[in-house]
N, C-alpha and C positions, 0 to 999 in steps of 0.2 A: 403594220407596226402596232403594239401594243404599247395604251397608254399610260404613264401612272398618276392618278389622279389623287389629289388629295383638297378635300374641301372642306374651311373652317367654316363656323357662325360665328357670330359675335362675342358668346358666352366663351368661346374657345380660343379668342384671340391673343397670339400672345404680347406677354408680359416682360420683355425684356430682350437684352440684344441675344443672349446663349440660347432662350427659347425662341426665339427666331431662325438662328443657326440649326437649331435639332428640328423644327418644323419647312426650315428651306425658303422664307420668305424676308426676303428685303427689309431688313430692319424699317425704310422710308415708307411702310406700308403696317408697319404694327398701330398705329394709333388710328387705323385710317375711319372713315364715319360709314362705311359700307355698313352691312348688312352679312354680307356671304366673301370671306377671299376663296380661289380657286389656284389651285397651284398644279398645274401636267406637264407633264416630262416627259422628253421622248418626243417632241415634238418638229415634223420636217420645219426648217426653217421661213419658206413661204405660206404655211400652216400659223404658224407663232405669228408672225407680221401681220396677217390677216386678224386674227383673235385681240390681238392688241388694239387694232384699228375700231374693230367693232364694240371693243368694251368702251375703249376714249370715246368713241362715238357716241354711245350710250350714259356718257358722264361718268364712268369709270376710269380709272388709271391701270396702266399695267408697265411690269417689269420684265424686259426678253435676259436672259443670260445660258450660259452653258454653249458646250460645241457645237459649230456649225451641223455636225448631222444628228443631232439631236439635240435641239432647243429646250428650255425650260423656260415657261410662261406663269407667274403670278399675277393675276388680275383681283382687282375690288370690284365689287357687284352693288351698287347701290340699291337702297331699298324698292325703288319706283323702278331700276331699271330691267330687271331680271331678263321680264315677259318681252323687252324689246330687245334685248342681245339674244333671248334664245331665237326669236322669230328670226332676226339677222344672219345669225349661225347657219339656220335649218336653210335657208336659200342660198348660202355660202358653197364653195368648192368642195370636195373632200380634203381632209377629214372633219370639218366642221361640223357637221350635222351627227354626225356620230359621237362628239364631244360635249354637243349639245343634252344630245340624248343620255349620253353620260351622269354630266351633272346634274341633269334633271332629275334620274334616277336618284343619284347621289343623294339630293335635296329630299325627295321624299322618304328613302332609306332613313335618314338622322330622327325622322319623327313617326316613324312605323315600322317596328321589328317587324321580325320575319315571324309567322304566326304558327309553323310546324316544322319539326324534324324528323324526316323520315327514315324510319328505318327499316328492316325487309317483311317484321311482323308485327310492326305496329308503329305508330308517330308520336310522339309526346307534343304537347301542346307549350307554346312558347308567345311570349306577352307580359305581362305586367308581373306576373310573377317569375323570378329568376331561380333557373333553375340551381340544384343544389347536386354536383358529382361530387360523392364519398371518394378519399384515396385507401384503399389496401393495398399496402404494399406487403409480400412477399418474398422477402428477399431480406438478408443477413448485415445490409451494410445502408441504407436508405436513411439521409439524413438525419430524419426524426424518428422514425419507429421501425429502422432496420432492427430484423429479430423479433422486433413484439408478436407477431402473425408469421413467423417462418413455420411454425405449425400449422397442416392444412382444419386442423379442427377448430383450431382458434381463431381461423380467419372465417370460414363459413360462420361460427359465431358473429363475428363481428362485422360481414358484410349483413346479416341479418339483424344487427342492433343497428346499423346507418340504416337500416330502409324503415325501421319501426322510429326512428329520429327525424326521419324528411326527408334522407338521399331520393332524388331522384334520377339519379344514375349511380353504380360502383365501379371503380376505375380499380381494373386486379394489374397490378406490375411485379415484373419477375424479376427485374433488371433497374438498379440504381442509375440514374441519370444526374446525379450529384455532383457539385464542380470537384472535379479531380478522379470522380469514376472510371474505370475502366468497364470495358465492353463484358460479356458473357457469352458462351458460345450458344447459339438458338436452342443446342439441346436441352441445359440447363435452365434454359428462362421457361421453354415448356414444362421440363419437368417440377417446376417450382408452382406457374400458375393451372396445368390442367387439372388436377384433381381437386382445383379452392372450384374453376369454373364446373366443372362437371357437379360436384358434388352439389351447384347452386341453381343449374340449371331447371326451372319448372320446378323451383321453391323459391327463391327471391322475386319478389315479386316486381322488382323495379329491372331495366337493363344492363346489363353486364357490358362494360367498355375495359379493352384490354388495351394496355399502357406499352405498345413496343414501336419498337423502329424495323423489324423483321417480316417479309413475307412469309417466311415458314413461320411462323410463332403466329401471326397475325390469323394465318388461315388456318393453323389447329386451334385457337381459341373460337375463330366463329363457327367452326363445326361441332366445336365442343358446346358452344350454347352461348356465346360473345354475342356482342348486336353494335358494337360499335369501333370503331380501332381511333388510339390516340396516340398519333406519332407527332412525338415533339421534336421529331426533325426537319418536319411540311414537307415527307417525301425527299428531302434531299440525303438520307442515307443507304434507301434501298427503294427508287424511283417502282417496282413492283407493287410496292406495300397498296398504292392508288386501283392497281388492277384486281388484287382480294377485292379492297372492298367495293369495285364494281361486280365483282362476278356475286358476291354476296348480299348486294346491293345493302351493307350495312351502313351506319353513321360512319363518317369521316371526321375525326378534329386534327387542322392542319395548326400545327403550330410554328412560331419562329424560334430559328437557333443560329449565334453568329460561333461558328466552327465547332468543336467537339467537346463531349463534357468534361474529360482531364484536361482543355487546354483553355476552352471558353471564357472563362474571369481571367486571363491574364491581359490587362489593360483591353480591355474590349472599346474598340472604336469606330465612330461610325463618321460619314458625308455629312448625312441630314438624318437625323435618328427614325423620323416619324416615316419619311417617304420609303427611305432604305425596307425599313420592315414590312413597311405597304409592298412596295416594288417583290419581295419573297414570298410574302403571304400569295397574293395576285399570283406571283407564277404557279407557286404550287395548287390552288385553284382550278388553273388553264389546265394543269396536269392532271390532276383528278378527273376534270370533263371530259379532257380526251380521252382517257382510258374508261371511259363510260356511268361515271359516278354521280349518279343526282344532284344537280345542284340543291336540292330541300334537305339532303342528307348532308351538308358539309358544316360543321364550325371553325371559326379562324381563333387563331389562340396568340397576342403578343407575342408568351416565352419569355413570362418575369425571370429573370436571375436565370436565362439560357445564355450567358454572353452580354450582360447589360451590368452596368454599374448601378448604383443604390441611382444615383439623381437620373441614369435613362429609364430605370425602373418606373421612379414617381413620374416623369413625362410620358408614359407610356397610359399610365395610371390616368393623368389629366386629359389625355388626349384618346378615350377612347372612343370617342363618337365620330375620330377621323376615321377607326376602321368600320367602326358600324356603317359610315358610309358606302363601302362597297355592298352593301346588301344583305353578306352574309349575319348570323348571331354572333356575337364575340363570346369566346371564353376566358376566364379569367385564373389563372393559380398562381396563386401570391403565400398561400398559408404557410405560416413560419418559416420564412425564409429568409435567410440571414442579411440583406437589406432590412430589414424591419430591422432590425437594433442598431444601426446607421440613424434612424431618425428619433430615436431615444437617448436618453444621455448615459446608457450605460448597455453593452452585452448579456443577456438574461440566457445565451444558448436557446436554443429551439424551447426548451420546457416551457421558458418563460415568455414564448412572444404569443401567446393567447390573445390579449388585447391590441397585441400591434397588429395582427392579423384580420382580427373582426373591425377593426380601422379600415385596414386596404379593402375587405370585402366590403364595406359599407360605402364609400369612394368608388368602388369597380359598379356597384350596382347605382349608386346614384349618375353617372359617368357614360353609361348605357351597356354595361354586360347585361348577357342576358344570362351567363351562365356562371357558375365559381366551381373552382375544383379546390377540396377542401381537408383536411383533416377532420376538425372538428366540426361533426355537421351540424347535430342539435343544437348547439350555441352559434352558429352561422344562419342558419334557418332561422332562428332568431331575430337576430338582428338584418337581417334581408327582408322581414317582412314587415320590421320597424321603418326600416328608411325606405321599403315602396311606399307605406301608407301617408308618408310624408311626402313622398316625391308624386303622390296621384292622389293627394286628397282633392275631394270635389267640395266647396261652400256652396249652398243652395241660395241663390238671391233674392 
């Protein structure tokens, strides 16, 4: 059984009874004096009984709830007790030790990104500096700069002004993913981005990520000189897409989406906002490995404004170190997107959310992204490298 694991700190603990509700934890457990909650699901129910015994044991508390054949267990982890519920765990039945080893993981994940991302002809390096993906979009109808780059000359321009700005990645998309979009047929999304990639190929000096939900579109960008695929569907529109970028052994970003993009914002609603997302991301993961995909080569991506309302937005936003928990980088793309004028006191249309933008990216990177997908990059690069120097300044003593 696969488990879903989601594990707070302190600094992440929530704040209220609705953030409770969207993180899946027992209100009677928000104020609590631990150290670490733990929250897994999926859990057989003499698995759950046992984990709860061993954390009370350990001077923790725990909360069982959910269906008989799959339990959902909240525990509080007190500061002193960690080292003696894991040892506990580890001599435990199955699955306990493997739960153990979980969290454990888990714990060291939230305080050590992942240090490379691999991809078939090179890695980029990942750490304290977060990285910066350019968007180019191509295409006629894209939120914010549908048409501006529908010319393939004016886009190789301007994929080559992001990488002299700081891109280090460009994201070429052929196909608007916009709420209320309609789909394209693969021949069109090719015929839109292959001549921006070709033309950039072994001249851009940074890597080329191509923005589809399509196997066919996926695998003529990385033969065309792609290095990366960004499917904001995490594989759940064309379960293939996972096998390209095995056989190409390119970058993978798996993103979340709750249903499709004409239908996605209509009152989008969730269980428990945080595990729900965790529990998609995770699978689509398991599915990339199967079909033979490096785990070094994968990034998880929320899926601001894929089927999220403005406030699961911002909890998504506060709560990104519940997914850095699984191990993988998190990505982030928030850049003018029409929640950002929900948290202003007035609608400014995309032109105008410049500032509400470099907000959310300075929040994503203080929060633990390691990545941002962005419009504007040189004013993001920016301010990413203002608020690492705050977030890792060292005082000498």
């Amino acid at each position: 059984m696969d488990f879903n694991l989601l594990l707070l700190e302190r600094r992440d603990f929530p704040s209220g009874t609705r953030e409770c509700a969207a993180l899946g934890i027992p209100p009677i457990l928000r104020r609590s004096e631990a150290e670490t909650l733990v929250r897994v699901e999926h859990l057989p129910p003499l698995a759950a009984l046992r984990m709860a015994r061993a954390a009370r044991h350990c001077g923790g508390r725990a909360e069982i709830s959910g269906p008989p054949e799959g339990r959902i267990l909240v525990a509080e982890i007190p500061p002193a007790a960690w080292n003696r519920l894991q040892r506990r765990m580890q001599r435990g039945a199955p699955p306990l030790p493997r739960i153990a080893r979980e969290i454990h993981s888990a714990l060291r994940a939230c305080h050590r990104s992942p240090r490379t991302l691999l991809l078939a002809r090179r890695w980029i390096r990942l750490g304290r500096r977060t990285l910066i993906q350019g968007i180019l979009n191509v295409t006629p109808d894209s939120f914010y700069d549908g048409g501006r780059y529908a010319d393939s000359g004016r886009a190789v321009e301007r994929a080559l002004q992001m990488a002299e700005e700081g891109a280090d990645l460009v994201d070429i998309g052929g196909e608007s993913t916009r709420p209320g979009s309609r789909a394209v047929p693969a021949e069109e999304e090719m015929r839109r981005i292959l001549p921006v990639i070709e033309a950039l190929s072994g001249r851009l000096p940074v890597p080329i990520s191509v923005d589809t939900t399509k196997s066919e579109v996926a695998a003529a960008a990385l033969e065309a000189g792609a290095e990366v695929i960004n499917d904001v569907s995490g594989l759940s529109f064309d379960p293939r897409v996972s096998e390209v970028a095995a056989r190409h052994q390119s970058g993978l970003i798996i993103s979340h989406i709750q249903g499709r993009p004409w239908t996605m914002q209509r009152s989008p609603r969730y269980r428990h906002l945080i595990p729900d997302v965790l529990a998609s991301l995770r699978g689509g993961v398991r599915q990339a490995l199967k079909a033979g995909v490096r785990s070094g080569s994968i990034l998880i991506d929320p899926g601001i404004g894929f089927g999220k309302s403005a406030w699961h937005n911002v909890m998504l936003l506060r709560h990104l170190m519940a997914l850095r928990a699984t191990g993988y980088p998190v990505m982030v793309g928030a850049s003018r997107k029409s929640f950002l004028s929900k948290l202003q006191e007035r609608d400014p249309g995309p032109d105008g959310r410049l500032d509400a933008s470099l907000g959310a990216a300075a929040a994503a990177v203080w929060y633990g992204a390691s990545a941002l997908r962005v419009h504007d990059v040189a004013a993001t690069v920016r301010a990413a490298r203002s608020v690492e120097s705050v977030r890792d300044v060292r005082v000498d003593s």
